[in-house]
TIRO-2110 file (N, C-alpha, C; in Angstrom, 1 decimal):
// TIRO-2110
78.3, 235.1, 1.7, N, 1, A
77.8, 233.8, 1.1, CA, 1, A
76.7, 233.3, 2.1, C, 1, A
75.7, 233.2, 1.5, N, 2, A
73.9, 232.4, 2.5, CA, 2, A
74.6, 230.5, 3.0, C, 2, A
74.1, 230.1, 3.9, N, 3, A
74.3, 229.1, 4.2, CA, 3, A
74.2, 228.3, 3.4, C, 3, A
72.7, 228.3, 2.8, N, 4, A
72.4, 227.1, 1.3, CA, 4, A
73.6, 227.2, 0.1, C, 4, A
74.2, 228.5, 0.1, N, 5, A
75.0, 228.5, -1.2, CA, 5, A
76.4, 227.6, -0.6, C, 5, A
76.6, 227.7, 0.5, N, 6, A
78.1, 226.8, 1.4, CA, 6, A
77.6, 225.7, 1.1, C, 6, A
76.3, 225.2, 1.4, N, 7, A
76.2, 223.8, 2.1, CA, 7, A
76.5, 223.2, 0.4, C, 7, A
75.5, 224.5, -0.4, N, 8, A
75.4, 223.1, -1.9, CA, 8, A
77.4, 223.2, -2.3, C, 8, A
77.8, 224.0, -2.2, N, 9, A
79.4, 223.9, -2.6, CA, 9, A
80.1, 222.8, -2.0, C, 9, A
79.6, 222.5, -0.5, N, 10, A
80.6, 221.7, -0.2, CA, 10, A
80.0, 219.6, 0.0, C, 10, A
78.4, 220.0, -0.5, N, 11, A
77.9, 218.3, -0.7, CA, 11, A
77.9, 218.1, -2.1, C, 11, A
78.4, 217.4, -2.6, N, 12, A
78.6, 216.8, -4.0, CA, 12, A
76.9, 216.4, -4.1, C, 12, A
76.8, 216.3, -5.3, N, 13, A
75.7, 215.8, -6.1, CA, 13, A
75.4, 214.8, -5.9, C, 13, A
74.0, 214.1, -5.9, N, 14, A
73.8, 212.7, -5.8, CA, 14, A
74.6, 212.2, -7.1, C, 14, A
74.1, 212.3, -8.1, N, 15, A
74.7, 211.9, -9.7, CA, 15, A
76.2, 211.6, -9.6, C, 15, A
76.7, 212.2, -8.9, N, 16, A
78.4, 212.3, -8.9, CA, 16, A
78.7, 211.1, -8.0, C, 16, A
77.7, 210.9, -6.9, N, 17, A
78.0, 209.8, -5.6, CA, 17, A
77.9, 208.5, -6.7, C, 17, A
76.7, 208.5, -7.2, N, 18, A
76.5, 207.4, -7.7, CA, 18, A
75.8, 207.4, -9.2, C, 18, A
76.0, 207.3, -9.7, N, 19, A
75.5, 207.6, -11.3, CA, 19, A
74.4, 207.1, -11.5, C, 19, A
74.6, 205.5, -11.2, N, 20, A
73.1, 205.1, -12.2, CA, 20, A
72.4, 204.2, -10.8, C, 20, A
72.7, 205.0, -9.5, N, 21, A
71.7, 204.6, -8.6, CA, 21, A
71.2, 205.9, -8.0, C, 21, A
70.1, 205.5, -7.0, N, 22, A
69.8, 206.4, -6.2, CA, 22, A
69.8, 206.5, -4.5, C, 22, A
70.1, 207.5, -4.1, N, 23, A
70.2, 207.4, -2.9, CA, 23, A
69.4, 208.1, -2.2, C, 23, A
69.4, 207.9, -1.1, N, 24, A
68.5, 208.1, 0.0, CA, 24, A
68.4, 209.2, 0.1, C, 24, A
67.2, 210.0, 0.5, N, 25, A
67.4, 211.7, 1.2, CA, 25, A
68.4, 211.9, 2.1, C, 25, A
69.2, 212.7, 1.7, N, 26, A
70.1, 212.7, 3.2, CA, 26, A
69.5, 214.3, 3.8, C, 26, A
69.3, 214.2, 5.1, N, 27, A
68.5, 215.1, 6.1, CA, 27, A
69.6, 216.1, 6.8, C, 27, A
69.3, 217.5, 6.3, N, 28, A
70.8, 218.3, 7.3, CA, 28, A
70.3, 219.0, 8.4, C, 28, A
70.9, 218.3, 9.1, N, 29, A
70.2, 219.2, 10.4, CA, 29, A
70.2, 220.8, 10.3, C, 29, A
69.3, 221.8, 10.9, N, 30, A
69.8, 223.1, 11.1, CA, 30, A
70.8, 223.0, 12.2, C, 30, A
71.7, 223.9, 11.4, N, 31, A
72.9, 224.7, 12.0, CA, 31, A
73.1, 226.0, 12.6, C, 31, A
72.9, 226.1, 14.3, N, 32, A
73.2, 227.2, 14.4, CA, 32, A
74.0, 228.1, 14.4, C, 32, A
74.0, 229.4, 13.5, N, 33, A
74.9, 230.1, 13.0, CA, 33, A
75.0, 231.6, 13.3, C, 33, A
76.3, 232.2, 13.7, N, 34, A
76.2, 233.5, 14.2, CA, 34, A
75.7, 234.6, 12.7, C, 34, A
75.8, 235.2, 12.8, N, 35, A
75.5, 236.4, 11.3, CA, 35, A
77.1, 236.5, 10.9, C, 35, A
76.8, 236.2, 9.4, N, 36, A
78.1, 236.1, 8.6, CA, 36, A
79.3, 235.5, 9.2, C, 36, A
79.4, 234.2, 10.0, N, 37, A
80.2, 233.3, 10.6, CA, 37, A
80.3, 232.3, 9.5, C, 37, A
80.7, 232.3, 8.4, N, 38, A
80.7, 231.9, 7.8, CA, 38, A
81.7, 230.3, 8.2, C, 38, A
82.5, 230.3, 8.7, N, 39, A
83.4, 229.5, 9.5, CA, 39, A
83.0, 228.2, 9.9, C, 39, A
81.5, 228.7, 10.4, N, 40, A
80.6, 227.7, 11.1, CA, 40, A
80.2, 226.4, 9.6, C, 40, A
79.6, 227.5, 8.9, N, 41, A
79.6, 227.0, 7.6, CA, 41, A
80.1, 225.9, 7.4, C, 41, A
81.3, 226.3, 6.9, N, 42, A
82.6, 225.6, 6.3, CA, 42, A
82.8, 224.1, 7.1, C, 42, A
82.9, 224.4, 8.8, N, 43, A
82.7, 223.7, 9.4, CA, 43, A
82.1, 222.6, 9.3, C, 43, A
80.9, 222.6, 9.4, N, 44, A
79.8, 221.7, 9.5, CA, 44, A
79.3, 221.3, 8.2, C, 44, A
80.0, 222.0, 7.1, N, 45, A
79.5, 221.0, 5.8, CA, 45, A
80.5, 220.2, 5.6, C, 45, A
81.8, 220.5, 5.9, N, 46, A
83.0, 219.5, 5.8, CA, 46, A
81.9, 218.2, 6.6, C, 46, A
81.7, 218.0, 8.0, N, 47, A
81.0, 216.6, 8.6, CA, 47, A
80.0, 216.7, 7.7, C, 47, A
78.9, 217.2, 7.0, N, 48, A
78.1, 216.5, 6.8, CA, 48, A
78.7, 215.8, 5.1, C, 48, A
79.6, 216.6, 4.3, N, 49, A
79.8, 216.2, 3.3, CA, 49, A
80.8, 214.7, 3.5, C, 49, A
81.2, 214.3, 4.6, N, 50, A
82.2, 213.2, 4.8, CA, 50, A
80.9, 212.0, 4.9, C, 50, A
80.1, 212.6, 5.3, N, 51, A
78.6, 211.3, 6.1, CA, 51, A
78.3, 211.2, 4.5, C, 51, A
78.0, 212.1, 3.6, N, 52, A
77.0, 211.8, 2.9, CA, 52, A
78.0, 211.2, 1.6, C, 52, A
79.2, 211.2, 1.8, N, 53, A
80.0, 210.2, 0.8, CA, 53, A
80.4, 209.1, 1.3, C, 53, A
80.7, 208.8, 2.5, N, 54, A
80.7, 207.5, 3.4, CA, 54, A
79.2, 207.3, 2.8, C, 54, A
78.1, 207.2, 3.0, N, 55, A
76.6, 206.6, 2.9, CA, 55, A
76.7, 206.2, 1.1, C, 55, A
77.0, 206.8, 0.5, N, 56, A
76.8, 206.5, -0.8, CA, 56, A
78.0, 205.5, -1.1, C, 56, A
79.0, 205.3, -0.5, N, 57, A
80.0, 204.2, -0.5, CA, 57, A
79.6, 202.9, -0.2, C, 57, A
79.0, 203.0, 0.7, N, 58, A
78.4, 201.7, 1.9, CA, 58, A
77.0, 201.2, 1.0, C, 58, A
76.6, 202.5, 0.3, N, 59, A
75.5, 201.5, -0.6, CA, 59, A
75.6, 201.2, -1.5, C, 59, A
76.9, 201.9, -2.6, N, 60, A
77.7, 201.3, -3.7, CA, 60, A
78.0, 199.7, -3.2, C, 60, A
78.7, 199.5, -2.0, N, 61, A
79.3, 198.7, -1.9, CA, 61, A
77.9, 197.4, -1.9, C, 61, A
77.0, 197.8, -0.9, N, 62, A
75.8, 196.8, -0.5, CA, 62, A
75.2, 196.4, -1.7, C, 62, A
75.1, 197.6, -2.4, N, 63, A
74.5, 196.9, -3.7, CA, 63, A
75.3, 196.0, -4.8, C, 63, A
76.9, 196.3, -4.6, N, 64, A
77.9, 195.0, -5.3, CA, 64, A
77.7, 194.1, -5.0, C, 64, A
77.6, 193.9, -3.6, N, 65, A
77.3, 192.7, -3.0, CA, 65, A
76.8, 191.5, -3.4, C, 65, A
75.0, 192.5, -3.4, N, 66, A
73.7, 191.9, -3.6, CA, 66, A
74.0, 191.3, -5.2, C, 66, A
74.7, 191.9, -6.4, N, 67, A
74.4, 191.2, -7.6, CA, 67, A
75.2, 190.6, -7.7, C, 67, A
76.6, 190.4, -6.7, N, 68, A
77.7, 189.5, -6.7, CA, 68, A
77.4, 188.1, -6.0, C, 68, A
76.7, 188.3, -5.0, N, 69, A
76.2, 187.0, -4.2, CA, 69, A
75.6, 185.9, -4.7, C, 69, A
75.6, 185.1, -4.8, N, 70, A
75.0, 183.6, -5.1, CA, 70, A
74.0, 183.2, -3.5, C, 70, A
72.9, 183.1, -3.2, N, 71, A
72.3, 183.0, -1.9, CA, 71, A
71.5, 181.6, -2.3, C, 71, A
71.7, 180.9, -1.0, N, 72, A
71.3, 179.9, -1.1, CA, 72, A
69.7, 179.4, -1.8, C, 72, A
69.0, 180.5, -1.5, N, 73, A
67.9, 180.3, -2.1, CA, 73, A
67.7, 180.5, -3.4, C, 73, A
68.8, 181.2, -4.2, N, 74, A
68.7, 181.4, -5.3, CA, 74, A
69.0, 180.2, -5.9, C, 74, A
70.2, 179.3, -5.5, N, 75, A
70.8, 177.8, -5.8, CA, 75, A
69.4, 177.1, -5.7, C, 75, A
68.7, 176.9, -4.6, N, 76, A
67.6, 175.8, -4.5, CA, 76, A
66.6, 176.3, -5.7, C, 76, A
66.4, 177.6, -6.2, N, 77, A
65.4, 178.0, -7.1, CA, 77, A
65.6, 177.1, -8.1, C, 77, A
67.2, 177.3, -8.7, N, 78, A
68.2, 176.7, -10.1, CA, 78, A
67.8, 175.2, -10.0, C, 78, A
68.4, 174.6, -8.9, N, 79, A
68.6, 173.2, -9.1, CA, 79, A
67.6, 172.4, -8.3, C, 79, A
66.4, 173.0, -7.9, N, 80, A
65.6, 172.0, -6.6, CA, 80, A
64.6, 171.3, -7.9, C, 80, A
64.9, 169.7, -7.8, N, 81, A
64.3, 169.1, -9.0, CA, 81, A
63.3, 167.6, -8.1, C, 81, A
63.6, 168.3, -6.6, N, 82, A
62.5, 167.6, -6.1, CA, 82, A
62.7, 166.1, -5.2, C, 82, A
64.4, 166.1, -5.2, N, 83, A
64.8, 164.9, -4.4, CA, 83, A
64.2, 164.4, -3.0, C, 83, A
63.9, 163.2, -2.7, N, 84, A
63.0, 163.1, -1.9, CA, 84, A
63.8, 162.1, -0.7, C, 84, A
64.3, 160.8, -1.7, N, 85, A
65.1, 160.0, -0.8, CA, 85, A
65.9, 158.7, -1.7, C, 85, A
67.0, 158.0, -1.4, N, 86, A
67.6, 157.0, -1.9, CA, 86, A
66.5, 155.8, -2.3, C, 86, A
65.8, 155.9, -3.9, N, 87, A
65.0, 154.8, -3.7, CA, 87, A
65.7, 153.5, -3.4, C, 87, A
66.6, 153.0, -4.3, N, 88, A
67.1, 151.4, -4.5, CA, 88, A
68.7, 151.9, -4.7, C, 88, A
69.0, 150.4, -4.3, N, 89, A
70.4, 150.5, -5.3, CA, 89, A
70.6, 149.1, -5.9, C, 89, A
71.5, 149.0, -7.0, N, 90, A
71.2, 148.0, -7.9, CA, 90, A
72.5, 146.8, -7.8, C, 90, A
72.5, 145.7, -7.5, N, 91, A
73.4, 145.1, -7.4, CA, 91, A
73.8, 143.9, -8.2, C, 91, A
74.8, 143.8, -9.0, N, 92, A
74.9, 142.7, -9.5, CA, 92, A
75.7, 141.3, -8.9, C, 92, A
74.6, 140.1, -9.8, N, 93, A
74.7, 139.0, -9.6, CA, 93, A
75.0, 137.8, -10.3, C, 93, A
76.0, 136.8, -10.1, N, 94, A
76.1, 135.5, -11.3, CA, 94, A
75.1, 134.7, -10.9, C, 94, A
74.3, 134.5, -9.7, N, 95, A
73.7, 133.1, -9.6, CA, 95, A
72.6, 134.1, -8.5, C, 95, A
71.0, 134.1, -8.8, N, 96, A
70.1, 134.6, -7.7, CA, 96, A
70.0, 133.6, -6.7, C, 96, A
69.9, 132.6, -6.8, N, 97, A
69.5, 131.7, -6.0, CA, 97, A
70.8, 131.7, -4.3, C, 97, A
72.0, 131.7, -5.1, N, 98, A
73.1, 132.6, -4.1, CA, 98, A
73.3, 133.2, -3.2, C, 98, A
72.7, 134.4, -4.1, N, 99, A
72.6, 135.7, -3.5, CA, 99, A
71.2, 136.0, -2.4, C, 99, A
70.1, 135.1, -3.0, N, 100, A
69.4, 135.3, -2.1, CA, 100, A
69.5, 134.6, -1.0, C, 100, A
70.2, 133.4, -0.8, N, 101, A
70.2, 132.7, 0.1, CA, 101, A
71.3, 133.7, 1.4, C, 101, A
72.0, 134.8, 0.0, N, 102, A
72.9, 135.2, 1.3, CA, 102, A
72.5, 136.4, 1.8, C, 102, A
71.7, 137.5, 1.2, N, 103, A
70.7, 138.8, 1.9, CA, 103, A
69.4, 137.9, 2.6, C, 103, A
68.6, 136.8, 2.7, N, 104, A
67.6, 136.8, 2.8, CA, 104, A
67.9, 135.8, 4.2, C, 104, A
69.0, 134.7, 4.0, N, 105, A
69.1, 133.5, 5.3, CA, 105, A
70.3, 134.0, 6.1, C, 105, A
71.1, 135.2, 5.7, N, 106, A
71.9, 135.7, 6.2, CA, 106, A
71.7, 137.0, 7.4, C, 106, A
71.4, 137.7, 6.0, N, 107, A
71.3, 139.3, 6.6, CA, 107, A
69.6, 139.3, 6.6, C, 107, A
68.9, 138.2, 7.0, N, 108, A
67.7, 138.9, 7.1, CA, 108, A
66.7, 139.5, 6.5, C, 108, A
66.8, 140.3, 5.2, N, 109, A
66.4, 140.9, 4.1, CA, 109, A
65.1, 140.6, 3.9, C, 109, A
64.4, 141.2, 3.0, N, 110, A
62.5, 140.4, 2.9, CA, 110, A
62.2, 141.2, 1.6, C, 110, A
62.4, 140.2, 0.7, N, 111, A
61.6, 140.7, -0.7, CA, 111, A
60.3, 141.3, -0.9, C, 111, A
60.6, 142.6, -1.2, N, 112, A
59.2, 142.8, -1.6, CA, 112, A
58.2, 142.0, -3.1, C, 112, A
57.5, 141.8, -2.8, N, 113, A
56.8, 141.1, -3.8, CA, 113, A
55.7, 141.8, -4.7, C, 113, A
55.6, 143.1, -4.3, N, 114, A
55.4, 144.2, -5.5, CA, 114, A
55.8, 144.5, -6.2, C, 114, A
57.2, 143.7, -5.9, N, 115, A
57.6, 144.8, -7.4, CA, 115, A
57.9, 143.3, -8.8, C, 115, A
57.9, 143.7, -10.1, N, 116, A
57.3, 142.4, -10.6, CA, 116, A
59.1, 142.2, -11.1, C, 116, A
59.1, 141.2, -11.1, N, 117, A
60.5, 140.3, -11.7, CA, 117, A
60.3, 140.1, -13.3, C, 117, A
59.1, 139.5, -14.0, N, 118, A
58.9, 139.2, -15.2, CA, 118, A
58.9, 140.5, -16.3, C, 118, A
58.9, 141.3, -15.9, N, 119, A
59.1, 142.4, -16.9, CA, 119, A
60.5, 142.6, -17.5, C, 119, A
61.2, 142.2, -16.8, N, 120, A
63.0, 142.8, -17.1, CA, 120, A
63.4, 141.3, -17.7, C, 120, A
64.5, 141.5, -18.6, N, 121, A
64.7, 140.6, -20.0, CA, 121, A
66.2, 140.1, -18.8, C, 121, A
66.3, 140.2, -17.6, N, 122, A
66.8, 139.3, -16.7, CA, 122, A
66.3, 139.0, -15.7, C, 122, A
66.6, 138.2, -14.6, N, 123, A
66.2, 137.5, -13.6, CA, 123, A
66.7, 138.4, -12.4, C, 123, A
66.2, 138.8, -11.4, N, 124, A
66.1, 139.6, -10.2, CA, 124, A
65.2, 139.5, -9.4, C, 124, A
65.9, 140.3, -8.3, N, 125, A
64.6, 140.6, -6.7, CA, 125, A
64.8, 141.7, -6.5, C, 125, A
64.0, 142.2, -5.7, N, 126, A
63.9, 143.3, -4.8, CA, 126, A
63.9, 143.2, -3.4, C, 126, A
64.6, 143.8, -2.8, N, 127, A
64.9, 143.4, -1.4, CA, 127, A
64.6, 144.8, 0.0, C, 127, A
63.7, 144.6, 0.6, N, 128, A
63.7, 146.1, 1.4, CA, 128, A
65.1, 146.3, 2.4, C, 128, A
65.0, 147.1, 2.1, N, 129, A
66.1, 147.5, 3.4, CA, 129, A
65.6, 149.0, 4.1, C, 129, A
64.9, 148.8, 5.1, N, 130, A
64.2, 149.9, 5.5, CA, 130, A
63.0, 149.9, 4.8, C, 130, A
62.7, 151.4, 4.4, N, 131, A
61.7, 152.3, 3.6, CA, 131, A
62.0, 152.0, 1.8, C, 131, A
63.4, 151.9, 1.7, N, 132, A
64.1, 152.1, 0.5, CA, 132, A
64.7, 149.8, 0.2, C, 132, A
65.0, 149.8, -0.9, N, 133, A
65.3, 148.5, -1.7, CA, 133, A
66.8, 148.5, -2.2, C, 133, A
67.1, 147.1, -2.1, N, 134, A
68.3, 146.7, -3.2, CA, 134, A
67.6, 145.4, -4.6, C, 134, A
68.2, 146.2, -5.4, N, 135, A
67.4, 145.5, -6.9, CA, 135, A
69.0, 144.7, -7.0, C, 135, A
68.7, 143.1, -6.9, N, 136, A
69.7, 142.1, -7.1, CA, 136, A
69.2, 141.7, -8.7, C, 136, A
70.3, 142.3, -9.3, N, 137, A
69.9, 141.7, -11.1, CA, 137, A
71.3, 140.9, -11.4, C, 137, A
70.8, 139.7, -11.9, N, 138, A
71.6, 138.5, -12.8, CA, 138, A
72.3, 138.7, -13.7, C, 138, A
73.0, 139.7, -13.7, N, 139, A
74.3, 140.3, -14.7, CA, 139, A
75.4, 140.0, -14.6, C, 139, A
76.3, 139.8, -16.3, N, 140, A
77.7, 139.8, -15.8, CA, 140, A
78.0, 141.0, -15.3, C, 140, A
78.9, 140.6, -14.5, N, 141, A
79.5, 141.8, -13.7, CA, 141, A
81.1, 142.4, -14.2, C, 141, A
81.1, 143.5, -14.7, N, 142, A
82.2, 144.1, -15.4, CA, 142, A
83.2, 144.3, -14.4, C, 142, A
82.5, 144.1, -13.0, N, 143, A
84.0, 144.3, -12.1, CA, 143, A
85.1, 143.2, -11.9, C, 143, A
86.1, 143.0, -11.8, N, 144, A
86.8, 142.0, -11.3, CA, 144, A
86.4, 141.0, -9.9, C, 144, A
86.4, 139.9, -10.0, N, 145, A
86.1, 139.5, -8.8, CA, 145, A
87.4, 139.4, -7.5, C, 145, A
88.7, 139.3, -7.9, N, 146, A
90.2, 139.2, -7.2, CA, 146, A
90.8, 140.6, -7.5, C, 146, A
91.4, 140.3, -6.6, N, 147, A
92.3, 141.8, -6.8, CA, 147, A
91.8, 143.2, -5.8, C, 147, A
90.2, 142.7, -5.0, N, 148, A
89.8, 144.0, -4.4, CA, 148, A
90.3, 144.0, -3.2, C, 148, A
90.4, 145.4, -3.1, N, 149, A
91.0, 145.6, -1.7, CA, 149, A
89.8, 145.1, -0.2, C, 149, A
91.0, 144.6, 0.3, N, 150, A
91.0, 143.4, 1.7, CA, 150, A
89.5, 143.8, 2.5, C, 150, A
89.8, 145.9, 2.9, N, 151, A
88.3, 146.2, 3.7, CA, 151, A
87.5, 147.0, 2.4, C, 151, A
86.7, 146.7, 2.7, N, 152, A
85.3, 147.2, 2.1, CA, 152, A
85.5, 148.5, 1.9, C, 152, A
85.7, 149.0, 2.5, N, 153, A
85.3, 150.8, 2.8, CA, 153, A
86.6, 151.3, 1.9, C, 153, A
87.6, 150.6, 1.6, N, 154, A
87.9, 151.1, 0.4, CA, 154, A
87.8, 150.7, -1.5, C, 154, A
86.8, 150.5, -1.1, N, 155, A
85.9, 149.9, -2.5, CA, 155, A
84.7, 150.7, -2.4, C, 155, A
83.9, 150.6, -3.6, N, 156, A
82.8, 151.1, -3.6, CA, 156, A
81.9, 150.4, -3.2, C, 156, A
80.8, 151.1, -2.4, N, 157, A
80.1, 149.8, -1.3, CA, 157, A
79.0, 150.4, -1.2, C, 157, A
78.0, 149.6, -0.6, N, 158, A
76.9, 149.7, -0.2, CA, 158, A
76.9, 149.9, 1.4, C, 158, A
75.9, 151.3, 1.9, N, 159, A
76.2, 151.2, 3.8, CA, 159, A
74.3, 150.9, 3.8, C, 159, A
75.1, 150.5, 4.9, N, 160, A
73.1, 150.1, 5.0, CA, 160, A
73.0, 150.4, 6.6, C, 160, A
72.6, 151.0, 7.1, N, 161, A
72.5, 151.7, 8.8, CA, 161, A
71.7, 150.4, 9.5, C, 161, A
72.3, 150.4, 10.6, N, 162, A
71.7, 149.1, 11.6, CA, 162, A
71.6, 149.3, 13.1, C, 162, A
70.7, 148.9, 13.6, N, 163, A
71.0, 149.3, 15.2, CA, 163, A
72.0, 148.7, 15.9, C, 163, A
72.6, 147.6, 15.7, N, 164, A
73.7, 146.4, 16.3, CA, 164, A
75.0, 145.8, 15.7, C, 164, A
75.9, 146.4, 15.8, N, 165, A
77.0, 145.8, 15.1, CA, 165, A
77.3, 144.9, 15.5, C, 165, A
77.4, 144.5, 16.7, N, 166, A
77.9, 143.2, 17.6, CA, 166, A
76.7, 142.0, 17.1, C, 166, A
75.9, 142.7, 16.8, N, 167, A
75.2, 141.0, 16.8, CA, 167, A
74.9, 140.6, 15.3, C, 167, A
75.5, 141.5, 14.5, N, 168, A
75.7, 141.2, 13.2, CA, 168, A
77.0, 140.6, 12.9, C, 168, A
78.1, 140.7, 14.3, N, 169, A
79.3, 140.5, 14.0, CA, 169, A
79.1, 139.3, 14.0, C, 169, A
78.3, 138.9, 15.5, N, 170, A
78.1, 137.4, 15.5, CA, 170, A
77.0, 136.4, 15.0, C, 170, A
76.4, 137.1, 14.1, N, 171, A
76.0, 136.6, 12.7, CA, 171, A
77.5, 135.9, 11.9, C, 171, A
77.7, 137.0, 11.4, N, 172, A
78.6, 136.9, 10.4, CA, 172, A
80.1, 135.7, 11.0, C, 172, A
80.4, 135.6, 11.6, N, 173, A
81.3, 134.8, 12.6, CA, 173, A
80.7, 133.3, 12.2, C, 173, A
79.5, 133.4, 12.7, N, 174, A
78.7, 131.8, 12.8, CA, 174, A
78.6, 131.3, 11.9, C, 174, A
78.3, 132.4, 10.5, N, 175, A
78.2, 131.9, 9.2, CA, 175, A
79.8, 131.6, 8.2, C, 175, A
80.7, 131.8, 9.1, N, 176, A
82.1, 131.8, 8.7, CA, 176, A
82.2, 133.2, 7.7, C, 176, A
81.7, 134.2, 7.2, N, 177, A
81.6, 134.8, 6.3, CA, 177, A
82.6, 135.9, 7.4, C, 177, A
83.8, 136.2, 6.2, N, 178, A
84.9, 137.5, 6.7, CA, 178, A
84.4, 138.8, 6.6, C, 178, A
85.1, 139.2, 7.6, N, 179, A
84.5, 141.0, 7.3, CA, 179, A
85.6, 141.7, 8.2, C, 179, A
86.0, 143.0, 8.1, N, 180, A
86.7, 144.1, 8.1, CA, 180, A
85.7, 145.1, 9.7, C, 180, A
86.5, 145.6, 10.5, N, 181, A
85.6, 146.9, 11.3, CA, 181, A
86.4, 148.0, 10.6, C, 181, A
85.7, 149.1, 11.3, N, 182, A
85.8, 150.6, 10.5, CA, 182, A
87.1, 150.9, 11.1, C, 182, A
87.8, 151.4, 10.1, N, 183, A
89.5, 151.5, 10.3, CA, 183, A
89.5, 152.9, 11.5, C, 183, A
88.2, 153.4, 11.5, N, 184, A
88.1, 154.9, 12.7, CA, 184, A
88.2, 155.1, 13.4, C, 184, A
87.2, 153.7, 13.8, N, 185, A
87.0, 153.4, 15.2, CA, 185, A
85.2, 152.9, 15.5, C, 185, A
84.8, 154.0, 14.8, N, 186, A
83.3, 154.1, 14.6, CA, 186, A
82.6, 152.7, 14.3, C, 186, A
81.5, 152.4, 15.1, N, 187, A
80.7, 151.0, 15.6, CA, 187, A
80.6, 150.9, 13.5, C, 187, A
81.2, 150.2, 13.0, N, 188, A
80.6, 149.7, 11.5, CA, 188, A
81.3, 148.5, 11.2, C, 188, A
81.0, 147.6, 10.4, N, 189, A
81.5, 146.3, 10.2, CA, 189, A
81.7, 146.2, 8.6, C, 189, A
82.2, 145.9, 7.5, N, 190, A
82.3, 145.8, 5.8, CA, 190, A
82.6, 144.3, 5.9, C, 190, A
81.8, 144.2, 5.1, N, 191, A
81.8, 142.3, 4.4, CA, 191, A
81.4, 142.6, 3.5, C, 191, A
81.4, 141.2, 2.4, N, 192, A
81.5, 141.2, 1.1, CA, 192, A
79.8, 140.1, 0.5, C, 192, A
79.5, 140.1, -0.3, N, 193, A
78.5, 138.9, -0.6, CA, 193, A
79.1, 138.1, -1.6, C, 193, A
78.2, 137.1, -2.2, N, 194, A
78.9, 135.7, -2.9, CA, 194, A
79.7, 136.5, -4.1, C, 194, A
79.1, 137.7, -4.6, N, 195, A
80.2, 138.3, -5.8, CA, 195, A
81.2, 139.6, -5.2, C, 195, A
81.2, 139.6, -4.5, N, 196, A
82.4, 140.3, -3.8, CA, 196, A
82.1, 141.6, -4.0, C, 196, A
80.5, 141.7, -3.9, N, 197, A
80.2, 143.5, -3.9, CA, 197, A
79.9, 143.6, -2.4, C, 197, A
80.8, 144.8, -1.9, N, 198, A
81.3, 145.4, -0.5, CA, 198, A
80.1, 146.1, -0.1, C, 198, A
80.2, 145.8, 1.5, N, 199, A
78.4, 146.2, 2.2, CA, 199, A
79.2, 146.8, 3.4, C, 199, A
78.9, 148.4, 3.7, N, 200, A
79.2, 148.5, 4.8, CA, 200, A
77.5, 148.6, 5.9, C, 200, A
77.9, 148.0, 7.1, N, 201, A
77.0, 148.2, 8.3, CA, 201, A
77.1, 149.1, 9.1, C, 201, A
76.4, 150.4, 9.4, N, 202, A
77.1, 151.2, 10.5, CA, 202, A
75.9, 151.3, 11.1, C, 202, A
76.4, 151.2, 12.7, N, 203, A
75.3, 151.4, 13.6, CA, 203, A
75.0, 152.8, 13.8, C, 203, A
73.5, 152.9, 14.1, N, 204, A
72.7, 154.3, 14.4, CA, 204, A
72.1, 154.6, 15.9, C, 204, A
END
């Protein structure tokens, strides 16, 4: 038996490795071989036939992988719709005149005056906070006013990042207005405004 006729008997078929892929050239080294040592043969296609089904395993497998995987870039392809930053958030109010006396003579606040009030079929402000706004609109409010739990932070709240917790504390102190610290530990303060919608402060 010629070497070529050993080697093809003992390397399976690409087709057989993998049906409906293709694989790589696999390269066989020459073997050197005594005359009619057939042994050697036998030998040395047993290793190469173990390499060349291990390789076709390893790319079966790589390629499950690849159409099993979800990659993050593929997610941002699907869902990237272009988010940029928190514009506003919207707060309701029974009385503006209240409310503004308590974000604006309180906490400091500064209405933007761009943005127009007379358009909307109720009464409101806009208030910056940072880069980003709170839209104070003169709604009833479907929440309960009694009954909310004592700290903030377990209610649904507003956080608004601050550089000073201490001198907001003693704001808030001077103005008699109650407030909660962060049950964690972490520099944040939770108080409430005239309609009992929860504001957390946390320092940055």
């Amino acid at each position: 038996m010629s070497c070529s006729s050993a080697m093809a008997i003992l390397l399976p078929s690409t087709s057989a490795l993998l049906p409906h892929k293709k694989v790589s050239r696999v390269w066989v080294a020459n073997i050197p071989l005594r005359k009619n040592n057939h042994q050697n043969v036998l030998q040395y296609g047993n290793i190469y036939r173990h390499r060349v089904l291990t390789k076709a395993q390893t790319s079966l497998e790589a390629d499950t992988r690849e159409q099993d995987s979800v990659t993050p870039e593929s997610l941002d392809d699907e869902n990237d719709f272009g988010v940029v930053s928190l514009h506003h958030v919207g707060i309701l109010c029974e009385n503006l005149e209240r409310s503004l006396d308590f974000y604006q003579n309180i906490l400091g606040l500064k209405i933007n005056e761009a943005r127009p009030h007379d358009k909307l079929p109720y009464r409101g402000a806009w208030l910056w906070v940072g880069s980003e706004m709170i839209h104070l609109m003169e709604l009833p409010n479907p929440d309960p006013y009694t009954g909310r739990p004592e700290h903030g932070g377990r209610d649904r709240h507003t956080c608004i990042a601050i550089r000073d917790v201490l001198k907001l504390k003693a704001i808030l102190d001077k103005a008699g207005i109650p407030y909660t610290l962060s049950r964690s530990g972490r520099p944040a303060i939770f108080t409430r405004d005239p309609d009992t919608n929860a504001l957390e402060f946390t320092q940055i």
